[in-house]
Backbone as ProteinMPNN parsed JSONL, in Angstrom:
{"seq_chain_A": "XXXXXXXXXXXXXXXXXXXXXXXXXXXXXXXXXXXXXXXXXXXXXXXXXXXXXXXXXXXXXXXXXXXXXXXXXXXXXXXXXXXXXXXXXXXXXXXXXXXX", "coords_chain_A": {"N_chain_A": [[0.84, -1.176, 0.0], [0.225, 1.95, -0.891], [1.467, 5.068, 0.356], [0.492, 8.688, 1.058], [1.493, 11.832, 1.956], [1.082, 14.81, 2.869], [2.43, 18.097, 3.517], [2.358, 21.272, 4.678], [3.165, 24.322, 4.651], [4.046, 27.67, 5.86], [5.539, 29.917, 3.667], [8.661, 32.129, 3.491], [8.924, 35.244, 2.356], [11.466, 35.435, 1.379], [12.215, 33.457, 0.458], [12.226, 31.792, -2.502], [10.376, 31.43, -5.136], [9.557, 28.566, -6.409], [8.331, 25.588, -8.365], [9.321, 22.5, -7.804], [10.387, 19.025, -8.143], [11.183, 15.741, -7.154], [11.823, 12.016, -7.303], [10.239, 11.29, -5.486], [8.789, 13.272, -4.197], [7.092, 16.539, -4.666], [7.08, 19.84, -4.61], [5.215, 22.511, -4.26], [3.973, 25.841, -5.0], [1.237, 28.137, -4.051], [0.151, 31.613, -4.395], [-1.524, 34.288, -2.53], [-3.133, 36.55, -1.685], [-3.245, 38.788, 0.721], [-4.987, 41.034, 3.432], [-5.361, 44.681, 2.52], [-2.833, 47.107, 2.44], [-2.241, 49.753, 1.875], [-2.097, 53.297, 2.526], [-4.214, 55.694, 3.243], [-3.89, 58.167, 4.561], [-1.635, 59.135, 4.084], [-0.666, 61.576, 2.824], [-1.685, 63.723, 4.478], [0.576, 63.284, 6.416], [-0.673, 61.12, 8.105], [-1.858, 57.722, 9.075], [-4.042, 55.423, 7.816], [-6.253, 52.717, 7.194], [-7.974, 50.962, 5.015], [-9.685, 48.725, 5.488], [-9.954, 46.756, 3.801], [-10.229, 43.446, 4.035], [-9.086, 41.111, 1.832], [-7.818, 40.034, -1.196], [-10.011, 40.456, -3.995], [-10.176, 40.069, -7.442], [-11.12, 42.419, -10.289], [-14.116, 42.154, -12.4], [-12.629, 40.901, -15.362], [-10.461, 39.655, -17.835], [-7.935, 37.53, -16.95], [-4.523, 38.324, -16.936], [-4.706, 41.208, -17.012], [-5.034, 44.976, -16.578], [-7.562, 45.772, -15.255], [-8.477, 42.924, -13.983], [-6.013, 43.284, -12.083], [-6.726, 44.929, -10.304], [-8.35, 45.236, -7.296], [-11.43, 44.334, -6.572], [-13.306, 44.972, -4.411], [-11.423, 46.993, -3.032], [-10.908, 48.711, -4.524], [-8.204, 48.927, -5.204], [-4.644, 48.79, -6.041], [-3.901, 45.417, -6.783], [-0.828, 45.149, -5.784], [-0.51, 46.694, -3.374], [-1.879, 45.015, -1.672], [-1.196, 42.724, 0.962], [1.061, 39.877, 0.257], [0.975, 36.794, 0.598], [2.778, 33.432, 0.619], [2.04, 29.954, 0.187], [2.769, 26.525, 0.937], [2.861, 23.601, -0.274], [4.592, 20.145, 0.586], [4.262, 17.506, -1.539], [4.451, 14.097, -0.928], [5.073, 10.692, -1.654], [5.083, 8.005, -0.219], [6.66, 4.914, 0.198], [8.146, 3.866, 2.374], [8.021, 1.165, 5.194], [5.212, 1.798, 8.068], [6.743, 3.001, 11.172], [7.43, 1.584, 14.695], [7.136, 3.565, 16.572], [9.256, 2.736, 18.406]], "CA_chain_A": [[0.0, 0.0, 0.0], [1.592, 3.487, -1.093], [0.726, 6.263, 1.483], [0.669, 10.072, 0.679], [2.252, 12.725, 2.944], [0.998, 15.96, 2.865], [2.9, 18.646, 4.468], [1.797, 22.722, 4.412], [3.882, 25.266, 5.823], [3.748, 29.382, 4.987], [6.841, 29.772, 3.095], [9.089, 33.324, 3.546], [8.925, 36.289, 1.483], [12.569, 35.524, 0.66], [12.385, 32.378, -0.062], [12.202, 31.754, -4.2], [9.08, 31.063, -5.82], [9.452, 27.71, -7.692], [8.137, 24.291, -8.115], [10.554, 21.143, -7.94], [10.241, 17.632, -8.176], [11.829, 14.956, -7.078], [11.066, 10.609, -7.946], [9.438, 10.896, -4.435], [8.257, 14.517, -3.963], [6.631, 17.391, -5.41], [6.994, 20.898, -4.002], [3.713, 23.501, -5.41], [3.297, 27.235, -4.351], [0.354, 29.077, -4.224], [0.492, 32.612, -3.885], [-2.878, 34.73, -2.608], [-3.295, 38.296, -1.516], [-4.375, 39.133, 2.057], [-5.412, 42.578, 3.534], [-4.995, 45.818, 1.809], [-1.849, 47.807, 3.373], [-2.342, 51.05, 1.225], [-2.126, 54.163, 3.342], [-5.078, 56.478, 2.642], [-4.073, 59.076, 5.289], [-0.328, 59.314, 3.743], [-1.008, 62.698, 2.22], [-2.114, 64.244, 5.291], [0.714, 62.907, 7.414], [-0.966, 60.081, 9.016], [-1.902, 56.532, 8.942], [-5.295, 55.008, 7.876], [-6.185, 51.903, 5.856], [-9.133, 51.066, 4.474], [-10.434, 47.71, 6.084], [-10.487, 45.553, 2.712], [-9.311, 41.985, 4.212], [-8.956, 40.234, 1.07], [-7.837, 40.881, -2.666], [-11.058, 40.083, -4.915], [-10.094, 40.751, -8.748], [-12.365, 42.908, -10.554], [-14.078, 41.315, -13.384], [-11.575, 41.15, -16.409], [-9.646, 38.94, -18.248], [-6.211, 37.36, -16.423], [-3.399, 39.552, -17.535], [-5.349, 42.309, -18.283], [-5.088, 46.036, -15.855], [-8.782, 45.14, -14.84], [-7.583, 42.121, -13.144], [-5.32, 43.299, -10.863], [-7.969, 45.671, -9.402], [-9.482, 44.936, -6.177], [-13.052, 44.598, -6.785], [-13.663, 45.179, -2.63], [-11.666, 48.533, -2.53], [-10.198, 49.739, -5.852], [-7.103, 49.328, -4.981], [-3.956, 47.565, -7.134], [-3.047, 44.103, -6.386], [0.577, 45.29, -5.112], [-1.256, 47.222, -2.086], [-2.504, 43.668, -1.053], [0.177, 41.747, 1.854], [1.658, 38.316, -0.641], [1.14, 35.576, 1.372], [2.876, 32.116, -0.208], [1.975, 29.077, 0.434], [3.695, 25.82, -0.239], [2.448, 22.199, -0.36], [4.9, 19.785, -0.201], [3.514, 16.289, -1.507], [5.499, 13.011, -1.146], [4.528, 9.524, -2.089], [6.021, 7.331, 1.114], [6.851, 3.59, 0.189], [8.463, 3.248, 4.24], [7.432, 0.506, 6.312], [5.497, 2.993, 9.142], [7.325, 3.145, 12.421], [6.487, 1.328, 15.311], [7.617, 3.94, 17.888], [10.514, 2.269, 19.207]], "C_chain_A": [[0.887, 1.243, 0.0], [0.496, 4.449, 0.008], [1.117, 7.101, 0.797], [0.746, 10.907, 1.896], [1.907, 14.184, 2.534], [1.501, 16.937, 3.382], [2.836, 20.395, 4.016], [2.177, 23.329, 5.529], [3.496, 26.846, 4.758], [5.255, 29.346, 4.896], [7.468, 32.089, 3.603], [8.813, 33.666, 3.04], [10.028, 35.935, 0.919], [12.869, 33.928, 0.164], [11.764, 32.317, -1.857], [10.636, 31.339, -4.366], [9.092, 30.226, -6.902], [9.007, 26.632, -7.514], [9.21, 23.53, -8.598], [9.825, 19.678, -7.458], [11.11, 16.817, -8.197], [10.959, 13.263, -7.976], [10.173, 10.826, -6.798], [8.698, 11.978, -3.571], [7.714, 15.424, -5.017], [6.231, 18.762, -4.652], [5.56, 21.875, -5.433], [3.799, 24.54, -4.501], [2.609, 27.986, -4.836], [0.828, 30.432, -4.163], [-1.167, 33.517, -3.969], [-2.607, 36.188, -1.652], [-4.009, 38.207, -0.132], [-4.911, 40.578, 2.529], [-4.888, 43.52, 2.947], [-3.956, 46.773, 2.839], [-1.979, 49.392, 2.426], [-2.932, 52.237, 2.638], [-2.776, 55.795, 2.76], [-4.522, 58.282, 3.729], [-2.607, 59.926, 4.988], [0.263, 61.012, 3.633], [-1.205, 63.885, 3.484], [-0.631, 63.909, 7.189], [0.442, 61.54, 8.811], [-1.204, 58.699, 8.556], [-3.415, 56.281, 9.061], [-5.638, 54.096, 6.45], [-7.453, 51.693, 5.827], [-10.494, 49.434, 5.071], [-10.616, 46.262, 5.223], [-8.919, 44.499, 3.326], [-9.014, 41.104, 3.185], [-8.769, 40.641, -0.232], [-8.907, 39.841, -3.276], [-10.634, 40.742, -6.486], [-11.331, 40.792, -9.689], [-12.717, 41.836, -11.995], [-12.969, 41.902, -14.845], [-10.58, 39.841, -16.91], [-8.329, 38.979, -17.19], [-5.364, 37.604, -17.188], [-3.363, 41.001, -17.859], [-5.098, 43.386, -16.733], [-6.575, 45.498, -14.823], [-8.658, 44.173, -13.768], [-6.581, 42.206, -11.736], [-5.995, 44.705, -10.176], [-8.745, 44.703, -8.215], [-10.897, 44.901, -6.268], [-13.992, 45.015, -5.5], [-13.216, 46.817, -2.128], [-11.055, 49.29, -3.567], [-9.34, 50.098, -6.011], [-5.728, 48.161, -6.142], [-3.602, 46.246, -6.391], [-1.452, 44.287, -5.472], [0.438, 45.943, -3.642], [-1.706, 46.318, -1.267], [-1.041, 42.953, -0.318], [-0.085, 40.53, 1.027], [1.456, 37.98, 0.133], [1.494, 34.246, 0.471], [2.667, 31.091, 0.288], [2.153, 27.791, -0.096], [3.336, 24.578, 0.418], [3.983, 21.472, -0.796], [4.181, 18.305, -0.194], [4.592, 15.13, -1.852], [4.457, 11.445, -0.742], [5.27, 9.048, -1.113], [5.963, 5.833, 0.99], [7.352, 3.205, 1.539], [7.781, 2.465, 4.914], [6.501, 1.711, 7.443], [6.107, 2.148, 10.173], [6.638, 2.723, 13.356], [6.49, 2.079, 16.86], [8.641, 3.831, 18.607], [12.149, 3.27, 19.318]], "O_chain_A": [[1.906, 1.487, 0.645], [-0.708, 4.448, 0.266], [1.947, 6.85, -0.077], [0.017, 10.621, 2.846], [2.687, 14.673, 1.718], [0.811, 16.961, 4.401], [3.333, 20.683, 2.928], [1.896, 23.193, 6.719], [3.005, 27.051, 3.648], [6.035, 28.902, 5.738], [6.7, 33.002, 3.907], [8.008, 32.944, 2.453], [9.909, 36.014, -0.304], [13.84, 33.546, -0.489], [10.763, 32.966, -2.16], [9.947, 30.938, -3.428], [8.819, 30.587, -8.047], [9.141, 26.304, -6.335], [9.899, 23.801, -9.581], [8.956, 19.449, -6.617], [11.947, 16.88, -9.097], [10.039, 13.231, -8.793], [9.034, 10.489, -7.12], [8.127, 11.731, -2.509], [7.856, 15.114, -6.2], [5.129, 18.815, -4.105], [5.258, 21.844, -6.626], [3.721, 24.306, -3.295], [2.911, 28.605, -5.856], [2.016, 30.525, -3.856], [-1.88, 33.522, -4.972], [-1.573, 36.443, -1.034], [-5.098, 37.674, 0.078], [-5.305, 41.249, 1.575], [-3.693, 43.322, 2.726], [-4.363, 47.099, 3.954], [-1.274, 50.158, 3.083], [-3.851, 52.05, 3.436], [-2.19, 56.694, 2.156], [-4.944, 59.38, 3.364], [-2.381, 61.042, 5.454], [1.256, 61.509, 4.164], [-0.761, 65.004, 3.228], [-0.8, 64.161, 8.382], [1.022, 61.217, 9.848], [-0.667, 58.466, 7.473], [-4.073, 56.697, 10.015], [-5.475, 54.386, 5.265], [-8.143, 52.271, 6.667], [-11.718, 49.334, 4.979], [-11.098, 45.185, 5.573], [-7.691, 44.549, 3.255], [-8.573, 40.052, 3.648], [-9.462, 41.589, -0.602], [-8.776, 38.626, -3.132], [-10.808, 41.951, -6.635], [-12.181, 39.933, -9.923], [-11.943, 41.028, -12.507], [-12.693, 43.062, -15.149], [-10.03, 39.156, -16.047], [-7.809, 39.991, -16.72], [-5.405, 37.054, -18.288], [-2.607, 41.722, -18.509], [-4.966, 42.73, -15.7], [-6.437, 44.892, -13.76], [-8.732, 44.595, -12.614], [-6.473, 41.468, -10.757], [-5.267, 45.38, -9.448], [-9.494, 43.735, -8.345], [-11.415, 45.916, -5.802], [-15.181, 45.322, -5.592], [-13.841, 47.609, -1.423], [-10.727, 50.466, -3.411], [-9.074, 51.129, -6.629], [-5.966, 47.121, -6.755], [-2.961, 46.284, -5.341], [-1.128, 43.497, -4.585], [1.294, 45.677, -2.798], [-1.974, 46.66, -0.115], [-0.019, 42.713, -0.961], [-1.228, 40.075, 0.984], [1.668, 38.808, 1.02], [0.657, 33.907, -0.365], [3.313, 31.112, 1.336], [1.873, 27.583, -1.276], [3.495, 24.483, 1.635], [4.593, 21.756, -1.826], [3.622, 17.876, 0.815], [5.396, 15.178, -2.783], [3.554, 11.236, 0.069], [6.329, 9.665, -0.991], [5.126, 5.343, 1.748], [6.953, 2.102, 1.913], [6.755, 2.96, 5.38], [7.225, 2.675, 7.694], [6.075, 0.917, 10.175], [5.451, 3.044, 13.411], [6.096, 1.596, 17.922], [8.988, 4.698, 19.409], [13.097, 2.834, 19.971]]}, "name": "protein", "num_of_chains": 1, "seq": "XXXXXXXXXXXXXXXXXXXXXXXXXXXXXXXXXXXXXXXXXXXXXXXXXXXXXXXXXXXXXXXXXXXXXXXXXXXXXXXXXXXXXXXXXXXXXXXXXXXX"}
């Protein structure tokens, strides 16, 4: 019986952004947009963001300006905190362990 090993960690900012494969692995990273950091109060001296927790892209073709619009606060995609996330998946032929 082959087992599967799932393992999901949040990867750095500085860490690379690639998939690799081994005979007995397979690294995958997502990458998804979390709250809006854009500083509406900038102008004025101060600090004030806008509340949008999540990037939603407006309707538009992928690749297109449209696209990397917020559809929640109208803001660009690059205003949104990266978050990466990285699956890795490994096929495990090992006897399991009996503790010892």
């Amino acid at each position: 019986m082959r087992k599967r090993q799932v393992v999901l960690r949040r990867a750095s900012p500085e860490e690379p952004s690639r998939s690799s494969s081994t005979a007995s692995s397979l690294t995958v990273r997502g990458v998804r947009y979390g709250e809006c950091q854009k500083n509406h109060a900038a102008a004025v001296g101060g600090y004030a963001v806008d509340g949008c927790r999540e990037f939603m892209a407006s309707n538009g073709e992928e690749g297109t300006v449209a696209a990397l619009t917020c559809a929640a606060c109208g803001c660009h995609r690059s205003f949104h905190r990266r978050e990466i996330a990285t699956e890795v998946v490994c096929d495990c032929n090992s006897p399991p362990s009996t503790g010892n």
